[in-house]
C-alpha positions in Angstrom: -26.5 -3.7 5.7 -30.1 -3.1 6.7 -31.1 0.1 4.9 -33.6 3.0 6.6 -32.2 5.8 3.9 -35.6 7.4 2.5 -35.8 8.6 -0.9 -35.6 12.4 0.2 -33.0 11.4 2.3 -31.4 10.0 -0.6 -31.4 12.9 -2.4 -30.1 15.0 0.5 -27.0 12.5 1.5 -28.4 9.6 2.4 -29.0 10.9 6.8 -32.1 13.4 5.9 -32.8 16.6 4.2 -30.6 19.9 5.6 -30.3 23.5 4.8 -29.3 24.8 1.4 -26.2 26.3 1.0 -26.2 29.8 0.7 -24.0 31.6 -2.0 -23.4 35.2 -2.7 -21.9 38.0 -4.6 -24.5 36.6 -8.1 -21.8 34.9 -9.7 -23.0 33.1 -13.1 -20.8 29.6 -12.1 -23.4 29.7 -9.0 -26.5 28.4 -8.4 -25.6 24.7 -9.2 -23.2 25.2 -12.0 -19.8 23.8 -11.0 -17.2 26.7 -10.7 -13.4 27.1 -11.5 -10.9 25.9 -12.0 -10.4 29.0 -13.5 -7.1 31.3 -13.3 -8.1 34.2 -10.6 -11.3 32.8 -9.9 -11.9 32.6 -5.7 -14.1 30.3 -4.0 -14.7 31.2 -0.1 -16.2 28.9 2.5 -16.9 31.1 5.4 -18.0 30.6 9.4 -17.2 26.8 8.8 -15.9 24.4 11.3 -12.8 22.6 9.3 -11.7 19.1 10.1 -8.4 18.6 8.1 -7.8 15.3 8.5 -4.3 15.8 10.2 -5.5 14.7 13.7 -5.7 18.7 14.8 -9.0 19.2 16.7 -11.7 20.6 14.3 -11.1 24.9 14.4 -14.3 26.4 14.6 -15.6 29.6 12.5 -12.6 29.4 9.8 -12.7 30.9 6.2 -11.5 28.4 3.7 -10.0 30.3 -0.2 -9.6 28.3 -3.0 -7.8 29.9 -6.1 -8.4 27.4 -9.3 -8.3 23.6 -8.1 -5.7 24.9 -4.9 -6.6 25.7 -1.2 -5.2 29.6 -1.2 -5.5 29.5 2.6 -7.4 28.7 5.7 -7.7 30.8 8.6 -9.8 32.1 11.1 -12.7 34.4 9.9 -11.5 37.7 11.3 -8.4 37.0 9.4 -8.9 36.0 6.0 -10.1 38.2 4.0 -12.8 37.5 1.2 -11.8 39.0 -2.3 -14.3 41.2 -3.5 -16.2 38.7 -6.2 -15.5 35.5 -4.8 -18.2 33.0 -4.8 -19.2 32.5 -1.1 -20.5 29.3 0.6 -22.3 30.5 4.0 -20.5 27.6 6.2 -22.2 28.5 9.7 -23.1 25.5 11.8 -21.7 23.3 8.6 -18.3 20.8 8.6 -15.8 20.9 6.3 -13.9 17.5 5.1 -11.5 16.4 2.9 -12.6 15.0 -0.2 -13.1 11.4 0.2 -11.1 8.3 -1.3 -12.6 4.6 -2.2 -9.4 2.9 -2.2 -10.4 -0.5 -3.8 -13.3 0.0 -6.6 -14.3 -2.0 -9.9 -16.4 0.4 -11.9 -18.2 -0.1 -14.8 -18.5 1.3 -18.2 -21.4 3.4 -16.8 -20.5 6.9 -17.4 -23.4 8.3 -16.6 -24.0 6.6 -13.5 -20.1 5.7 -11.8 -19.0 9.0 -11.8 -21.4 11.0 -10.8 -22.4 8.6 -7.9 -19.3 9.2 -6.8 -18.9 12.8 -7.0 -22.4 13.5 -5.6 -21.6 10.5 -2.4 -18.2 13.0 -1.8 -15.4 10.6 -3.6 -13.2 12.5 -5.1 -10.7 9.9 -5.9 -10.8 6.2 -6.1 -8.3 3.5 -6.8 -9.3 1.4 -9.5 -8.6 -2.5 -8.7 -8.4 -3.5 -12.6 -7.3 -2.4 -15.8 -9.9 -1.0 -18.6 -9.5 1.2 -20.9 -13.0 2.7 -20.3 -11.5 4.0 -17.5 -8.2 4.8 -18.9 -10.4 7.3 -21.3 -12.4 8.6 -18.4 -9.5 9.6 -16.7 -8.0 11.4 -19.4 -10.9 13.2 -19.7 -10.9 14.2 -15.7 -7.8 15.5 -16.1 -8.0 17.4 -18.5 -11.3 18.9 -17.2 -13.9 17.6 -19.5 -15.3 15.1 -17.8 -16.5 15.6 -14.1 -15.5 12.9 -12.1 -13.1 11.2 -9.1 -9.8 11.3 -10.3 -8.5 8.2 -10.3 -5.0 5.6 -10.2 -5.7 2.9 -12.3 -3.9 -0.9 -11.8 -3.3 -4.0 -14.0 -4.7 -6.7 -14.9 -4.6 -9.4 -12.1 -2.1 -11.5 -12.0 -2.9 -14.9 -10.8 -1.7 -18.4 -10.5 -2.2 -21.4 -12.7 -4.4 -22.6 -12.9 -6.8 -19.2 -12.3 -9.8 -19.0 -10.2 -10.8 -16.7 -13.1 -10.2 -19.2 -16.3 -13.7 -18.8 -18.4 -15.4 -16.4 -16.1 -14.5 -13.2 -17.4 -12.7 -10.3 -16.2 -9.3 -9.3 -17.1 -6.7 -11.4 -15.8 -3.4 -12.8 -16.7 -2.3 -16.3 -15.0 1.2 -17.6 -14.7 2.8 -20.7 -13.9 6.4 -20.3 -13.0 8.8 -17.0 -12.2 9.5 -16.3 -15.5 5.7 -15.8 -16.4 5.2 -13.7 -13.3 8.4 -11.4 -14.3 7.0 -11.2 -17.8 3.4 -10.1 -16.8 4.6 -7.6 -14.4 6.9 -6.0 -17.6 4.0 -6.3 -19.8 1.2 -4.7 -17.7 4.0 -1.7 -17.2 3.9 -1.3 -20.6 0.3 -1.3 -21.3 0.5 1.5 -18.7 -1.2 0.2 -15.3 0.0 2.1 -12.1 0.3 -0.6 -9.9 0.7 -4.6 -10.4 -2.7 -6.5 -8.9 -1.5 -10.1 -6.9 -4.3 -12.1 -6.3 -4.8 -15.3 -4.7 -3.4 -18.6 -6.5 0.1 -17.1 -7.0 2.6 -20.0 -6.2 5.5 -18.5 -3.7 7.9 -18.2 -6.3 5.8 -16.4 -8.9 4.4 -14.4 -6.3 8.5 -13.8 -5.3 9.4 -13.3 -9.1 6.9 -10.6 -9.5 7.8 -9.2 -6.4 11.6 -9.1 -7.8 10.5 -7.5 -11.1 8.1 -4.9 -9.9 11.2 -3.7 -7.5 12.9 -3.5 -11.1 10.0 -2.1 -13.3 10.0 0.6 -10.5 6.4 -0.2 -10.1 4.2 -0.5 -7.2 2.4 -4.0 -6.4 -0.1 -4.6 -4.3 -3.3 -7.0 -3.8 -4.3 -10.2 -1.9 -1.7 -12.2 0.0 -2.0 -15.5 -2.6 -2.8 -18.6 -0.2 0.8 -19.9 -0.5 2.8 -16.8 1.2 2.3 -15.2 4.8 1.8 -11.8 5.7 5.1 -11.1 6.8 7.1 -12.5 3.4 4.8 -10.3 1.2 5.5 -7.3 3.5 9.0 -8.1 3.4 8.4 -8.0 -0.3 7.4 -5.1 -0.8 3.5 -5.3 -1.2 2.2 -2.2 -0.8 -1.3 -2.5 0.4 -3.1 -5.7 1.6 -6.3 -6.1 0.6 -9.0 -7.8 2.4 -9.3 -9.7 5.6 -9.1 -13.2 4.3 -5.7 -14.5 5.1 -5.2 -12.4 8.1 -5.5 -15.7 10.4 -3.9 -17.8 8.6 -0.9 -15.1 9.9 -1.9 -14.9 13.1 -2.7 -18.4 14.4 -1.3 -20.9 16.7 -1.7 -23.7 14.4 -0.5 -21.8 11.5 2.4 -25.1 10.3 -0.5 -27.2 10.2 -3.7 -24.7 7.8 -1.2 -24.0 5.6 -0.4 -27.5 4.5 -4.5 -28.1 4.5 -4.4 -25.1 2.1 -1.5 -26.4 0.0 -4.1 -29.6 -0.4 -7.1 -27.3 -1.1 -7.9 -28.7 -4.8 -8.8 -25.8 -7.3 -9.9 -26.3 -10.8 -10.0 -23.4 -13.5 -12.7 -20.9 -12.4 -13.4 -22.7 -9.5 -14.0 -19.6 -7.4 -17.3 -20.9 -5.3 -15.8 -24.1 -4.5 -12.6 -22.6 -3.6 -14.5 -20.5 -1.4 -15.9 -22.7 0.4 -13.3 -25.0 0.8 -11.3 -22.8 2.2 -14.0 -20.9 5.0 -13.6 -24.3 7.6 -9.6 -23.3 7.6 -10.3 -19.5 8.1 -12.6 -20.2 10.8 -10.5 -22.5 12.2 -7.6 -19.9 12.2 -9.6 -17.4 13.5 -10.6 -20.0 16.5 -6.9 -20.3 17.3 -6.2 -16.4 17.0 -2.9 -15.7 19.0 -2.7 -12.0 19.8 1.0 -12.2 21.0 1.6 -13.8 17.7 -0.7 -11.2 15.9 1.2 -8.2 17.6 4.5 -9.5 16.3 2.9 -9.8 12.7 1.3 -6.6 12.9 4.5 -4.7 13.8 6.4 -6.1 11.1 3.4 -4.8 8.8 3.9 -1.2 10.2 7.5 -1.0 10.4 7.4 -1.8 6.7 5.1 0.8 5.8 2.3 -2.2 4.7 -1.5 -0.9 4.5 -4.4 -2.8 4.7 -7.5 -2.4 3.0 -10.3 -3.7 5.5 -13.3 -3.8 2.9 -15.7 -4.8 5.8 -18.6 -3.7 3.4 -17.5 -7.0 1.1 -17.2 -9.2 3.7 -20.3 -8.1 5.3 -22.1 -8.8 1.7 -20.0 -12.4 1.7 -20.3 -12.8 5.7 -24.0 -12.0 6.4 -25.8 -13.1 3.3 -29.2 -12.9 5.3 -28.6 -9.2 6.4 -28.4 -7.6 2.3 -31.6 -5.9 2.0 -34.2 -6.3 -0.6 -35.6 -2.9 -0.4 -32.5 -0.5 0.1 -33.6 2.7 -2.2 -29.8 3.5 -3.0 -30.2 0.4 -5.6 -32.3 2.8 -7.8 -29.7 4.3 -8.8 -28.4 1.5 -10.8 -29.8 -0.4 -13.4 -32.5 -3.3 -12.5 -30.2 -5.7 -15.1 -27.2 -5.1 -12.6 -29.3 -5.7 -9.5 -30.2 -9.2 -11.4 -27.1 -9.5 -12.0 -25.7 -8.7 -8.4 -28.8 -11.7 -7.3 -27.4 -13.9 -9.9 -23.9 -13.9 -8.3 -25.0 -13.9 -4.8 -26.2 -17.6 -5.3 -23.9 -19.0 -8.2 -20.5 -17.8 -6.2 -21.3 -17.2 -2.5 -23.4 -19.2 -1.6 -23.6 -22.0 -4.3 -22.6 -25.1 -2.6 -22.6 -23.5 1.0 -23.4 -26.1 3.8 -26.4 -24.9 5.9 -24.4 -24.7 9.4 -21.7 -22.1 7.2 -24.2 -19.1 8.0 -23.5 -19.1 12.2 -19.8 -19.4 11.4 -19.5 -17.1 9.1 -21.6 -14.7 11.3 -18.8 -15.5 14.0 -16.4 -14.4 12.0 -17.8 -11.4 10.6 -17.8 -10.3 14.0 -14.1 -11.1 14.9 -13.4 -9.2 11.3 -14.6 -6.3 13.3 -12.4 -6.8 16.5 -9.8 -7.9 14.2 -9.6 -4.1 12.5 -9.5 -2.2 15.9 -6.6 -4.4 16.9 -4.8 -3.6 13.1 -5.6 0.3 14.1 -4.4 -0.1 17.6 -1.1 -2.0 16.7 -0.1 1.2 14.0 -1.3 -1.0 11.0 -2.6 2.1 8.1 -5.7 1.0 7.5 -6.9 2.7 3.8 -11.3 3.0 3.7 -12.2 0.6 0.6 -15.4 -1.0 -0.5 -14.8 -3.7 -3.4 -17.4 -1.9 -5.0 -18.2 -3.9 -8.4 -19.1 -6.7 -6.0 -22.5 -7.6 -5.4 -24.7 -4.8 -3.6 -21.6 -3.0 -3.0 -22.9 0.5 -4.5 -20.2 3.1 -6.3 -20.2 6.6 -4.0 -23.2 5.2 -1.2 -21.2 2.3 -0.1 -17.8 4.3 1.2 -20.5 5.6 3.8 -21.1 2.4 5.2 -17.7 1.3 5.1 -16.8 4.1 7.4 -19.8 3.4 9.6 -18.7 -0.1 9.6 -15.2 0.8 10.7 -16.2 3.0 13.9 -18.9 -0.1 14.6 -15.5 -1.8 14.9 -13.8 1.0 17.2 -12.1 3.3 15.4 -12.3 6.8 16.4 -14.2 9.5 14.2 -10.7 11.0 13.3 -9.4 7.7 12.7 -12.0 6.8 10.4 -12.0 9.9 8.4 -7.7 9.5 7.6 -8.5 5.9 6.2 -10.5 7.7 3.5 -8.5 10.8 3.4 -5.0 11.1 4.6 -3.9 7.9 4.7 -5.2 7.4 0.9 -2.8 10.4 0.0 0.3 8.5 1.3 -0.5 5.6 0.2 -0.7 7.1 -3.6 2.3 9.0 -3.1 0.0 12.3 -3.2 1.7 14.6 -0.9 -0.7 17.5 -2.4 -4.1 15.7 -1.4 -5.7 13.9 1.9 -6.1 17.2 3.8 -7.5 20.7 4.1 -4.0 22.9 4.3 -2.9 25.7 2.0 -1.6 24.7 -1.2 -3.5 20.7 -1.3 -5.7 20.3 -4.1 -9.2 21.4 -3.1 -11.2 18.0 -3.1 -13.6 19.1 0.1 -17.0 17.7 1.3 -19.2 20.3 3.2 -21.1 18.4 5.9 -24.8 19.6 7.4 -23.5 17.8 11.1 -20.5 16.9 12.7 -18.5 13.5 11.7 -16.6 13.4 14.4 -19.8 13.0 16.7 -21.2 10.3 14.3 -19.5 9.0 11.3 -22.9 8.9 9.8 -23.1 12.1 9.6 -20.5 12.1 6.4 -23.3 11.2 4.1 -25.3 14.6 5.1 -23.7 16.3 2.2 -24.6 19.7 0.9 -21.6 20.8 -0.8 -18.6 19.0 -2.9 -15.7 21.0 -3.9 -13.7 19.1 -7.0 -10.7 20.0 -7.9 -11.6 23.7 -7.0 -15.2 23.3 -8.9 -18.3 23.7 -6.8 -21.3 21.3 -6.9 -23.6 22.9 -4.7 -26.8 21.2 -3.3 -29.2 22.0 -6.0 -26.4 21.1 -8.9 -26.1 17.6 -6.7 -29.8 17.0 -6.7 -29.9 17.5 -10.5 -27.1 14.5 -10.5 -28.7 12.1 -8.8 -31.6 13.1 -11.0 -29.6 12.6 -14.1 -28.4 9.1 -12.5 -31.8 8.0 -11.7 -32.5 8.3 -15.1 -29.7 6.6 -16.6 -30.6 4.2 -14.7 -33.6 3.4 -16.4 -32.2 2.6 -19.6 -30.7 -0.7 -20.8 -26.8 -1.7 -19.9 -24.2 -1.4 -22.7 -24.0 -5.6 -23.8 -20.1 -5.1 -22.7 -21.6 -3.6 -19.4 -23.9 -6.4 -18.7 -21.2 -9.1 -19.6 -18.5 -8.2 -17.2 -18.4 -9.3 -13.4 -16.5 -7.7 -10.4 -13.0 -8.4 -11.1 -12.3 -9.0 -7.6 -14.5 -11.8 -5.8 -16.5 -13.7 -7.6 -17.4 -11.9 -10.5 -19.3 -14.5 -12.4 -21.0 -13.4 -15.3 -25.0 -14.9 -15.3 -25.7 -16.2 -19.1 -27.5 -14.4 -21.1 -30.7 -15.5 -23.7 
């Protein structure tokens, strides 16, 4: 996670300052002011090299029209022709991407800071891990155009067993105890109007089984961590959609699987016992790990993609968790959130990772950080959907900057430059069930990311952004300057109290007491 990102780098994309984007024709919506979506208004990226995500090569010297928050069409140059009074982005020697997806966030109530970090990093859509009503409101406000922001798809509560490893720390959760409380959490977070049902880690088989059952009923997608007590292939089976995580992948995939799992059914956890649970349980994953079977890992991994079963890497949370030593002190990205959160972010990073963490964890957990890596190539290789998500929310886990290092982080571990751009693009799209979004083709919403170098010759070059394209409405490089500005500033003032008291609501998210 070691940071050389300059300020003015920063400012430019995080990879170094490039060459403004040149529009024409002297529309009013130009010069930084996001344009459209409005009715017969034409935006034109011309002389651009498109990547669409579908695995086609990139086509060089294309034309790209977008018509309100639609792509109109996409061609070659000499034969798509501009309408007179179209806004026109000067593409030459520039990359056109898909609008990119964080599929496993936790933002917070920062409006002035989540959304635009997004935005202005080239998220246009994120998957929110947790219910709030903050977010709910934001939302609503996306879609019906006055907010700029990601749009997003918003789960429940998470559901977790009895007793929880979140009891008294803080973020929503419900916990149950038997089937029937699973079934009834699963109707009641339908109701409250969550998209998808959250599983986390404590489930007992048969809740976990009884929610699976309901949510099949409810007609309501569920997804989340394998709890400890289930394998891989039963929640696939299931029906779980998406697995987050790398956790309990060798627990799967092990040659002395009979025998961890009934250490892990001995594991004692008390209510909110999230550190100790933690590290209890690292001895068994690196023991699992140690004993990795690959024929028995191929078997596993089929079954995962003959169901359809994606899995969320996050390697920029397990990095964070992993590699303590590497999170840097100095990163300038962290000034664009407040100096309480960073405390608070330092405050977590001792009192739940490494709180109780024997001294001779950090080379095995280094280990295995490394086979996390190996471990996501063989996923890729063996047809597993892998979806690009950071846990943001989690300690120095940044909303917008982090996605970056999560897809730098994914071609470290040998994914091809295509490959890597689908897990935040296409595969996001079939995952949501959004047939209309994930590439650049006529008729998909127009969530694009206008790149000063090619990503397909170095992921990294995805954070050289000069140009996002949101739902049809242009934020040009000096209206994204003026952003980061705007969230630099925000920055500086005090967190909302109902800000500063909430954690992540995925690992550990502790809250640090307050005077």
């Amino acid at each position: 996670m070691a940071s050389d990102v300059s300020r003015r780098a920063v400012l430019a994309g995080v990879a170094g300052a490039a060459a403004g984007v040149v529009l024409s024709e002297g529309r009013a919506a130009a010069a930084g002011r996001p344009t459209g979506p409005a009715g017969g208004q034409v935006l034109a990226i011309t002389r651009v090299t498109v990547i669409d995500a579908t695995g086609r090569p990139a086509a060089r010297d294309m034309t790209v029209l977008v018509r309100g928050d639609r792509v109109a069409e996409v061609g070659p140059v000499r034969s798509v022709a501009v309408p007179a009074g179209a806004t026109v982005v000067d593409g030459q020697g520039r990359y056109l991407i898909p609008g990119l997806v964080d599929m496993h966030v936790h933002s917070t109530e920062l409006e002035r800071i989540y959304p635009p970090l997004y935005l202005a990093n080239g998220v246009t859509t994120v998957r929110e891990m947790s219910a709030n009503p903050v977010l709910s409101g934001w939302r609503r406000e996306v879609e019906a155009g006055t907010r700029l922001g990601p749009r997003s798809v918003i789960g429940s509560r998470l559901i977790d067993g009895a007793p929880s490893l979140w009891e008294g720390i803080g973020p929503p959760y419900v916990s149950v105890a038997d089937a029937g409380e699973a079934r009834a959490a699963v109707r009641q977070e339908k109701a409250a109007g969550a998209d998808f049902i959250k599983t986390y880690t404590r489930l007992s088989r048969a809740s976990f089984l009884a929610l699976a059952g309901e949510a099949r009923r409810q007609r309501i997608p569920f997804l989340g961590h394998v709890p400890d007590f289930v394998s891989f292939v039963e929640a696939s089976d299931a029906g779980l959609r998406t697995i987050e995580h790398l956790f309990a992948v060798w627990f799967n995939t092990t040659r002395d699987e009979r025998r961890l799992r009934a250490a892990i059914a001995d594991v004692p956890v008390g209510p909110g016992d999230y550190a100790g649970w933690y590290n209890r349980m690292h001895p068994l994953e690196y023991e699992a790990a140690r004993g990795y079977d690959r024929v028995k890992a191929a078997r596993v991994f089929h079954r995962l993609a003959r169901n359809g079963t994606r899995l969320t890497p996050t390697l920029t949370n397990h990095r964070v968790v992993d590699v303590t030593s590497e999170i840097p002190a100095d990163d300038p990205r962290y000034r664009y959130l407040p100096q309480q959160m960073r405390d608070m972010w330092a405050w977590q990073l001792q009192e739940v990772y490494l709180k109780g963490r024997p001294a001779e964890h950090a080379a095995t957990r280094r280990e295995l950080f490394e086979r996390r890596l190996r471990l996501v190539a063989e996923l890729d290789r063996e047809g597993v959907p892998l979806l690009a998500g950071t846990d943001t929310g989690t300690a120095y886990v940044m909303p917008g900057f982090s996605l970056h290092d999560e897809l730098r982080l994914l071609s470290e571990a040998g994914l091809s430059g295509m490959r890597v751009l689908q897990a935040a693009t296409a595969e996001p799209a079939r995952q949501l069930g959004r047939r209309d979004q994930g590439t650049i083709e006529r008729g998909k919403v127009a969530d694009l990311v206008l790149l000063a170098a090619d990503p397909l010759r170095d992921i990294r070059n995805t954070t050289r952004i000069e140009a996002v394209v949101v739902r049809g409405r242009l934020i040009d490089e000096e209206r994204r300057r003026r952003m980061l500005d705007d969230v630099l500033a925000a920055a500086k003032e005090p967190m909302p109290a109902s800000t500063a008291a909430a954690g992540c609501a995925c690992h550990g998210g502790a809250t640090p007491p307050r005077g």
